[in-house]
MARKE-808267 format. One record per residue: residue in three letters; x, y, z of N, C-alpha, C, O in turn. Coordinates in steps of 0.2 Angstrom, whole numbers, plus 2048, in hexadecimal, padded with zeros to 3 digits. Each point is the difference from the previous one (the first is absolute). Example, Ala and Ser with C-alpha at 12.3 -4.5 7.8 and 13.67 -1.06 7.14 Angstrom:
2
Ala8427E48277FC8068008048068008057FF803 Ser7F98067F98048068017FC805803803806801 
% end
This chain:
313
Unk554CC4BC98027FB8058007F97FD8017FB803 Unk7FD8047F68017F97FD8067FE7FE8007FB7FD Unk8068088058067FB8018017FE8058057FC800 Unk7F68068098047FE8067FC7F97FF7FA7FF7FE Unk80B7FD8058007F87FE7F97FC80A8027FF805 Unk7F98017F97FC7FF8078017F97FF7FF7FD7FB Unk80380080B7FD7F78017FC800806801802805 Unk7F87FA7F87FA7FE8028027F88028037FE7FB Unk7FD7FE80B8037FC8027FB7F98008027FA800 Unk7F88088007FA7FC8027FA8017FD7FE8067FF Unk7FE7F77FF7F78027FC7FD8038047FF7FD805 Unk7FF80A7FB7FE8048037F98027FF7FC7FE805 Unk8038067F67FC8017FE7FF8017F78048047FD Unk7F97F98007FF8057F78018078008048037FD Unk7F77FF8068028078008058048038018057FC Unk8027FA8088068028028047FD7FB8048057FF Unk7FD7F77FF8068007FA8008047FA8058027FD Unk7F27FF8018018047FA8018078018018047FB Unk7FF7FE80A80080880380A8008018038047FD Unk7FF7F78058067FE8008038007F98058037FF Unk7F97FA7FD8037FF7FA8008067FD8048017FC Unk7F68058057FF8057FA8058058058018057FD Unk8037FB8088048058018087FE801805804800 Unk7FB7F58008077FD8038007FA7F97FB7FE7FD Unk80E8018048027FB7FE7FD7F78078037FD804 Unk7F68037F98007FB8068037F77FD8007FC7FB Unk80280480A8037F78007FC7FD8057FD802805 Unk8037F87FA7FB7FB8028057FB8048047FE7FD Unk7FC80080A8067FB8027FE7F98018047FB801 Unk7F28057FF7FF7F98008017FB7FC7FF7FB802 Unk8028057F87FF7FC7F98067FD7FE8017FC7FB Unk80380880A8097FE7FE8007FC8027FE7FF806 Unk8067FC7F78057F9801805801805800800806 Unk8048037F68068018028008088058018067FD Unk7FE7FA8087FF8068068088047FE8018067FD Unk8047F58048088028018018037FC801806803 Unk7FF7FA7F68038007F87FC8057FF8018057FC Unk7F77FB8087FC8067FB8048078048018057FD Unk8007FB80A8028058038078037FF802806801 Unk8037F47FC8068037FE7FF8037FA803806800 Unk7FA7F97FB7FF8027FC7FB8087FD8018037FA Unk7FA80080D7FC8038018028048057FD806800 Unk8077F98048018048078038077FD801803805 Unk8017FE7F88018097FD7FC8037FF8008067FF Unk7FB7F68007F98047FC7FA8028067FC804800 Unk8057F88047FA7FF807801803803806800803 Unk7F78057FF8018078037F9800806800805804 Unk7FD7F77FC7F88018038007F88028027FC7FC Unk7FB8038087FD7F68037F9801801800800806 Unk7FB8017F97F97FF8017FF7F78068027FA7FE Unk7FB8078088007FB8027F87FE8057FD805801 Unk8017F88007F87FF8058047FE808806801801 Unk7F37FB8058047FE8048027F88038027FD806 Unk7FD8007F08047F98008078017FF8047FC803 Unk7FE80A7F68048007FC8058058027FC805800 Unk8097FD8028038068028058007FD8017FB7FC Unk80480A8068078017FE8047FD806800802806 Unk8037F87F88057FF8088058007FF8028027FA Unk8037FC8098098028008027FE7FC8058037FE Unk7F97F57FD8037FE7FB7FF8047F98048007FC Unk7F88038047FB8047FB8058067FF8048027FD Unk7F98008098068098008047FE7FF7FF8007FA Unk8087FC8068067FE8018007FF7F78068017FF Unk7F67FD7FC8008017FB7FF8027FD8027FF7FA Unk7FB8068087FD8077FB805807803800803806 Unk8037FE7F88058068017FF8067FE803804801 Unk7F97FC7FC7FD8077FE7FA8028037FE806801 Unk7FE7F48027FA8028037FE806806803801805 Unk7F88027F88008078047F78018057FF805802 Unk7FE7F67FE7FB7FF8027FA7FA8007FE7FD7FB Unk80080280B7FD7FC8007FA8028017FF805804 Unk7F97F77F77F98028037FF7FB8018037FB7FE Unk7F98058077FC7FB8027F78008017FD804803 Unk8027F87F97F67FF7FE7FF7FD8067FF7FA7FF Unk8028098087FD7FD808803805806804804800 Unk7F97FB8038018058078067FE805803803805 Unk7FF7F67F98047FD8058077FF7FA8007FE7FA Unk80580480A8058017FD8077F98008058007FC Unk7F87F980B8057FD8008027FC7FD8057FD802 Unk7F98017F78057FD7FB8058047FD8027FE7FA Unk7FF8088088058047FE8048008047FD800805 Unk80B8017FA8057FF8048018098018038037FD Unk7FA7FF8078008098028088028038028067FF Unk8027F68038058008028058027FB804805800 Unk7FB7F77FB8058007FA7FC8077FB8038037FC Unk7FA7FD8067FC8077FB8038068048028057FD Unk7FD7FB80A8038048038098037FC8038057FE Unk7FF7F58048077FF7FF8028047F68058037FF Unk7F87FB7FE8017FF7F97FC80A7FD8028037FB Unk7FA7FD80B7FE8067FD7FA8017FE7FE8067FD Unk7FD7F48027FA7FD7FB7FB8048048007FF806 Unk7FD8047F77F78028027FD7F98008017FB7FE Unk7FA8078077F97F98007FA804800801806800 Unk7F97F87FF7FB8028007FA7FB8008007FC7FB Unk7FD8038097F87FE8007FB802800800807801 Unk7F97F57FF7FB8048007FC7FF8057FB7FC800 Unk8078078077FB8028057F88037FD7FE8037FA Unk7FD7FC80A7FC8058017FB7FE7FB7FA800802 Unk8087FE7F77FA7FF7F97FC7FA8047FA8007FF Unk8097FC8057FC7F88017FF7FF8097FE7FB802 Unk80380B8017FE7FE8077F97FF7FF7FF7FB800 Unk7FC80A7FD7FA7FD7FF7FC7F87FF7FB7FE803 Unk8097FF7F77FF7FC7FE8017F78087FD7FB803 Unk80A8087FC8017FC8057FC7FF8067FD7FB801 Unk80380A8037F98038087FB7FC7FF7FD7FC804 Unk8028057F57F87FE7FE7FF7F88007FC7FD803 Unk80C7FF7F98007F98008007FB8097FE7FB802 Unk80580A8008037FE8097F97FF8047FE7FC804 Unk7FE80B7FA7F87FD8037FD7FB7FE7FD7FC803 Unk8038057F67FD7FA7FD8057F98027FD7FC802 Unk8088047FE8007F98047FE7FF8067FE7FA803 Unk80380B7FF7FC7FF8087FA7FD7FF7FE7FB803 Unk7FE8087FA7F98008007FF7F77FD7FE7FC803 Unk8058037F77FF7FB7FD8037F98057FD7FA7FF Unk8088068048037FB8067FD7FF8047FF7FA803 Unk7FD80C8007F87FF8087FC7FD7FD7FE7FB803 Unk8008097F67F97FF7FE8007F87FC7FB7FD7FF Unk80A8017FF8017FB7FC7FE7FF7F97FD7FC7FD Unk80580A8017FB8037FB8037FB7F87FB8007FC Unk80B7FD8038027FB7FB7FC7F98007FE7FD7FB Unk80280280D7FE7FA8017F98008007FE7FB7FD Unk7FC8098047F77FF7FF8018057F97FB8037FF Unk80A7FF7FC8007FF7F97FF7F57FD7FD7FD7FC Unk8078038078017F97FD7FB7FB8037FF7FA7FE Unk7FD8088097FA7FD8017FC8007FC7FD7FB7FE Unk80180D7FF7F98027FC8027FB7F97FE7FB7FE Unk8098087FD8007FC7FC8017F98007FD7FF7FB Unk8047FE8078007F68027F97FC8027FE7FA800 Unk7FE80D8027F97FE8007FC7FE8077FB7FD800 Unk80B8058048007FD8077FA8048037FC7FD804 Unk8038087FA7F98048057FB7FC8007FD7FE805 Unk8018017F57F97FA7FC7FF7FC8097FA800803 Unk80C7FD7FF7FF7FB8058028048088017FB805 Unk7FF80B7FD8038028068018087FF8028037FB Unk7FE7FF80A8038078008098038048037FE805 Unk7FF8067F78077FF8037FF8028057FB803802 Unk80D7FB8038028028078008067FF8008037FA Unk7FF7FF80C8008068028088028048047FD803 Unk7FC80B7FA8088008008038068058017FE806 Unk8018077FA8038038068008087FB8018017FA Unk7FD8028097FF8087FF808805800805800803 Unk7FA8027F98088068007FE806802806802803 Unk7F58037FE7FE8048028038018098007FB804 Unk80280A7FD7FF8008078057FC804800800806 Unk8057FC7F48077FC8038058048057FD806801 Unk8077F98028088048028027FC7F97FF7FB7FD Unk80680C8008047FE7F98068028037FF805804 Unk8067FA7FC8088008028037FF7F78007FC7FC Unk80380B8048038027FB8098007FF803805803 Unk8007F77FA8098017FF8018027FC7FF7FE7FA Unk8048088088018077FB7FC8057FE7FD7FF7FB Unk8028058087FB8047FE8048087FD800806803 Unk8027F67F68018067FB7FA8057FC7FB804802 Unk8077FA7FA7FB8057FA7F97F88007F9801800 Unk80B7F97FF7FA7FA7FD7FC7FE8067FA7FE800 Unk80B8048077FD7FD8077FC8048027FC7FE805 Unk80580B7F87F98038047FC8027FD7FD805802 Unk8027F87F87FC7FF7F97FB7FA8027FB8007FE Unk8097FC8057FC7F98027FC8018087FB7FE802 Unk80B8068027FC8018087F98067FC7FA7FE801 Unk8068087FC7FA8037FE7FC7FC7FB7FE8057FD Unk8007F68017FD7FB7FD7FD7FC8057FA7FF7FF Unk80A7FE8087F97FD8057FF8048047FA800803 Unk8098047FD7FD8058057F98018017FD801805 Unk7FF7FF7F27FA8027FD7FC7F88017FB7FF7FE Unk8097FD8037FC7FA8068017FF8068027FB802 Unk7FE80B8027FF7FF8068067FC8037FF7FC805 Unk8078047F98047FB8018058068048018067FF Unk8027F680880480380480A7FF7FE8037FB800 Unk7FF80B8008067FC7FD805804804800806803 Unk8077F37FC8048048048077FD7F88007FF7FA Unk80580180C8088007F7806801803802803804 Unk8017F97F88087FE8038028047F87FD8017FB Unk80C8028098038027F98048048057FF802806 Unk8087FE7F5807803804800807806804801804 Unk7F78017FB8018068037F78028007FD8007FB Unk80080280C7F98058017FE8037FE804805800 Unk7F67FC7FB7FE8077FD7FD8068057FC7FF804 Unk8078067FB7FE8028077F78057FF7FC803803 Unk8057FC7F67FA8047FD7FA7FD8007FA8027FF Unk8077F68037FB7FB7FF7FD7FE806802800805 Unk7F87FD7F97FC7FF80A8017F98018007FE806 Unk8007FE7F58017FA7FE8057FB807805802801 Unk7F97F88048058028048057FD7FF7FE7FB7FD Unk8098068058057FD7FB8037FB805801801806 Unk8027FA7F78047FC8028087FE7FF8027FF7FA Unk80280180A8068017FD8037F97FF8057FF7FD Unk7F77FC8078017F88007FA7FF7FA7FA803800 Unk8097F97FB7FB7FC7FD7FC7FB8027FA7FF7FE Unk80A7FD8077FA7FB8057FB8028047FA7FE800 Unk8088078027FA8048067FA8007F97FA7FE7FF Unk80B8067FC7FA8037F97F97F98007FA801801 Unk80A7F87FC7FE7FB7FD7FC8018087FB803800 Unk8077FA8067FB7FE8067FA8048007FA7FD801 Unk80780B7FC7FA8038017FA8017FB7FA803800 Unk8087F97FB7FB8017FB8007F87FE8037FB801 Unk7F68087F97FD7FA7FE8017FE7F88007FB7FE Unk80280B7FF8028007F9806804801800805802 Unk8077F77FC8058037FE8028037F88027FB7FC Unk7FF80A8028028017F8808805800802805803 Unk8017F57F88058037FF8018047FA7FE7FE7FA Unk8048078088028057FB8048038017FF806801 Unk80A7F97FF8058028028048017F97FD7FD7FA Unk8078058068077FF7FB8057FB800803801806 Unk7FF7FB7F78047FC8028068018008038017FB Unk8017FE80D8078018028017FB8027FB7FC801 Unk80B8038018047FA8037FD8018078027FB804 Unk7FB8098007FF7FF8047F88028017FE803805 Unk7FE7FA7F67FA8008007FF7F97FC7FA7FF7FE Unk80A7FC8018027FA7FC7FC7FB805802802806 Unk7FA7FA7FB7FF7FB8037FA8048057FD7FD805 Unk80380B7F87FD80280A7FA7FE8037FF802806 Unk7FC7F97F67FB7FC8018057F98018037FD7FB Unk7FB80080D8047FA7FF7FE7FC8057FB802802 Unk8077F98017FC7FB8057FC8048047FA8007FE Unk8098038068018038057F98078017FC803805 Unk8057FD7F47FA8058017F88007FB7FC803800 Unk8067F57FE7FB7FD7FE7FD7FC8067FA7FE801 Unk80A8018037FC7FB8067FE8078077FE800805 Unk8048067F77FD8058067FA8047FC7FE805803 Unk7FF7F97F67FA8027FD7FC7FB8027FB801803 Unk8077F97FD7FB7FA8037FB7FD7F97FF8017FA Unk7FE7FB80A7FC7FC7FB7FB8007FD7FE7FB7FD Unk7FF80D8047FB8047FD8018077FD7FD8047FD Unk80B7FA8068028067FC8028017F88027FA7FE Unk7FD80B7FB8018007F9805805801801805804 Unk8057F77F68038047FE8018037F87FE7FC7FB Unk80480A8047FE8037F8804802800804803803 Unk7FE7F97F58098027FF8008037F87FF7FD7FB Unk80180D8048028017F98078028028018047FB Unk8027FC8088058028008077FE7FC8018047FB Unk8017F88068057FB7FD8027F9803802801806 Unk7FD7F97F98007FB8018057FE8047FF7FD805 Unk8088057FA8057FF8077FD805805804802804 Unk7F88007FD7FE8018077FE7FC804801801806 Unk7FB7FA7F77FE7FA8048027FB8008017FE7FA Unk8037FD80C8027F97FF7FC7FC7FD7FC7FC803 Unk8048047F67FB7FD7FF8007F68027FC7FB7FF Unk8088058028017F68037FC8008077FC7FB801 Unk80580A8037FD8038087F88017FD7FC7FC802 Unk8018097F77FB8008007FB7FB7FE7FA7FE802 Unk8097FF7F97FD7F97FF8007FD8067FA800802 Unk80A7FD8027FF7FC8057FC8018057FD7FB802 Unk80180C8017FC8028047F78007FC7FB800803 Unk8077FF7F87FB8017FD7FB7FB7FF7FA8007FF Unk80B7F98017FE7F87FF7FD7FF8087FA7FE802 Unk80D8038037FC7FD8077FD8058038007FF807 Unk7FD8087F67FB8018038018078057FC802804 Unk80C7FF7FA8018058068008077FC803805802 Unk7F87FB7F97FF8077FD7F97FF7FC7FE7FB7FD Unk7FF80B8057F98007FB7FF7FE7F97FD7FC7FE Unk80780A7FF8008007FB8058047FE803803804 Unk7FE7FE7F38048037FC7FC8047FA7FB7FD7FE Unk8078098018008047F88078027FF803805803 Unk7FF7F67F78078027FD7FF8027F87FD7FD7FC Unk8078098038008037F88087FE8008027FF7FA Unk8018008098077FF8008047FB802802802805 Unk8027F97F98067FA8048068018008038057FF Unk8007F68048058027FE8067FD7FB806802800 Unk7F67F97FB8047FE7FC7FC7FE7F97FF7FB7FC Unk7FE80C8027FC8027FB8027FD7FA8058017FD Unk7F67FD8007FA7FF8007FF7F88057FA7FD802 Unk80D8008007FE7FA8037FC801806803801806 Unk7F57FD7FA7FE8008077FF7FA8057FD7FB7FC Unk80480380A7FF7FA8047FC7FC7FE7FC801804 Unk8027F97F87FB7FC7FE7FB7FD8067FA7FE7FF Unk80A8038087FC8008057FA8048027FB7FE802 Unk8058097FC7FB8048007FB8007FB7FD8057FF Unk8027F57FB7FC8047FC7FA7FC8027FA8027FF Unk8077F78057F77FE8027FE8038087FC7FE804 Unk8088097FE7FE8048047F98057FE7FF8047FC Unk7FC7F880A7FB8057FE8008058047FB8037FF Unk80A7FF8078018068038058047FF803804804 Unk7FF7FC7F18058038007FE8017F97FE7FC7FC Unk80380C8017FD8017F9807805800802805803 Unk8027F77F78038037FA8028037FA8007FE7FA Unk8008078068028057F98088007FD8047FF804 Unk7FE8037F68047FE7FD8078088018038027FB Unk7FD7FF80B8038077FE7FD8067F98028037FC Unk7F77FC8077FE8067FD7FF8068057FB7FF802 Unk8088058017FC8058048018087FB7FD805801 Unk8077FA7FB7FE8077FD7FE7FE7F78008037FB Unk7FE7F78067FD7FD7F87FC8017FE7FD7FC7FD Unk7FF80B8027FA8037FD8038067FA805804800 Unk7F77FA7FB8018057FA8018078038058027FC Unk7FA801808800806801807802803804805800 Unk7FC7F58058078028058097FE7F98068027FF Unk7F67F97FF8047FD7FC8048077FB806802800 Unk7F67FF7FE8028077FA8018058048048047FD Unk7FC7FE8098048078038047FC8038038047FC Unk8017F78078057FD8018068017FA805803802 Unk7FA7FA7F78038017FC8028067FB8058017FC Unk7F58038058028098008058028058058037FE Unk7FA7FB8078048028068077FC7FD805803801 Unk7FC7FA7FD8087FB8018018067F8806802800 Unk7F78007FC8028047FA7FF8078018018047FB Unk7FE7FE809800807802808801804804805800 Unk7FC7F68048077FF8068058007F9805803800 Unk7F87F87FB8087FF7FA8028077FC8068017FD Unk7F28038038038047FE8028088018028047FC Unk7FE7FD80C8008048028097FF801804805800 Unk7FE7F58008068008038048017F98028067FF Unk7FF7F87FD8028027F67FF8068008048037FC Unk7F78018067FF8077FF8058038068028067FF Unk7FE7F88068038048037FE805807804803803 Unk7F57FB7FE7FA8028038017FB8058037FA800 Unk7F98098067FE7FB8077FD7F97FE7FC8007FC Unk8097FB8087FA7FB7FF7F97FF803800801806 Unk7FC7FD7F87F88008068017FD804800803805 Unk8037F67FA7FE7FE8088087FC8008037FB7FD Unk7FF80980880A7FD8008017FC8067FF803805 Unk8027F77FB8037FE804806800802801800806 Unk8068017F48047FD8038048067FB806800800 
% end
């Protein structure tokens, strides 16, 4: 398989490239100058697009690779790829479901816990020296919350069995009832946000999950209400969440995600009811390396001829 031509579109991983490079023709697409020129010139050879879920295959992309027979994807969330045109064109997709629900679940409480507990902000008191002169405020418990979950996939009932083991009452919005689950469901998002106290989004992003945190159901969480977002950042209006957040019509926030990444609002960084991560929810050594096994297993199941693991498309 060292002649099929792979492009890796985005800095991924090290490892993932050299596991890449020892079986494939890999090409690199970020270092190029000239994007156009490299792709007329390569597009015979590009058989494979390697992509995460900043970087994808979209219509301009397929529209220039004419040979292309597959897309992987290093993320569970497929929508920077045009699935449409992959449909149409015939292209396999593949992501990696499953390796990072774990990791993810794990970061969702932990913001949770760190947004009540204030857990960045009495860091920056102990270092600055501030205890010497006072003890910090006292902050609001996670334990024992209503948690209101959007989407309860694989990452959302990873995340509802995660509070559950505090004591936490949960209910969950998502296109359709699980009928296997006791959880109580909502099929309005408002009722969801009115009933709970912590909302976490964990949905996949579709055009009609785009914006689905918005005025409307931020002023129906209220002023004590947290919202926890690993989802993906067009989930939340984020112009609405800033603003609710300045004049007080929402508790707080835990965001791993934006929606114009890495650009984040400069309004929320003197928020001390709002604790930031960088889009890491599956960023651990461990989740990281089966992630990238998984995108090279999927590359090569399909050159051999064999099922791919995990198919999307």
């Amino acid at each position: 398989m060292d002649n099929v031509g792979v492009l890796m579109l985005c800095p991924i991983s090290s490892y993932l490239e050299q596991e890449l490079n020892k079986r494939f023709k890999l090409l690199k697409f970020w270092p190029i100058t000239s994007k156009t020129e490299f792709l007329k010139e390569n597009s015979n050879y590009i058989r494979a697009v390697v992509g995460n879920s900043a970087c994808g295959a979209d219509s301009e992309l397929i529209d220039s690779l004419p040979k292309l027979e597959i897309v992987s994807s290093y993320s569970v969330g497929v929508d920077k790829i045009d699935l449409v045109k992959c449909k149409e064109r015939g292209i396999r997709v593949t992501n990696t479901p499953d390796v990072l629900t774990d990791d993810v679940a794990d970061l969702a409480i932990g913001l949770a816990i760190a947004t009540l507990r204030k857990i960045c902000v009495s860091d920056g008191f102990v270092r600055n020296g501030l205890w010497k002169n006072r003890d910090f405020e006292l902050t609001t418990k996670f334990s024992g919350k209503s948690v209101g979950i959007v989407g309860l996939g694989r990452i959302g009932s990873a995340i509802a069995k995660r509070a559950e083991a505090f004591g936490c009452s949960l209910s969950y919005h998502s296109r359709s009832q699980k009928l296997d689950i006791n959880y109580k469901y909502y099929s309005n998002i408002i009722n969801l946000a009115t009933n709970c106290e912590i909302l976490i989004v964990a949905c996949s992003l579709t055009e009609e999950s785009r914006h689905i945190i918005n005025r409307e159901v931020i002023n129906a969480l209220g002023p004590k209400g947290i919202i926890i977002n690993v989802g993906r950042g067009a989930h939340v209006d984020e112009l609405e969440l800033v603003s609710a957040l300045l004049e007080g019509r929402l508790g707080g926030a835990g965001l791993d995600v934006f929606e114009n990444e890495p650009d984040v609002p400069e309004q929320l960084f003197g928020l001390e009811n709002v604790v930031l991560v960088s889009h890491v929810g599956s960023d651990t050594v461990e989740t990281c390396k089966a992630m990238a096994d998984l995108v090279i297993e999927n590359l090569e199941a399909y050159f051999m001829n064999k099922t791919l693991v995990t198919s999307v498309v």
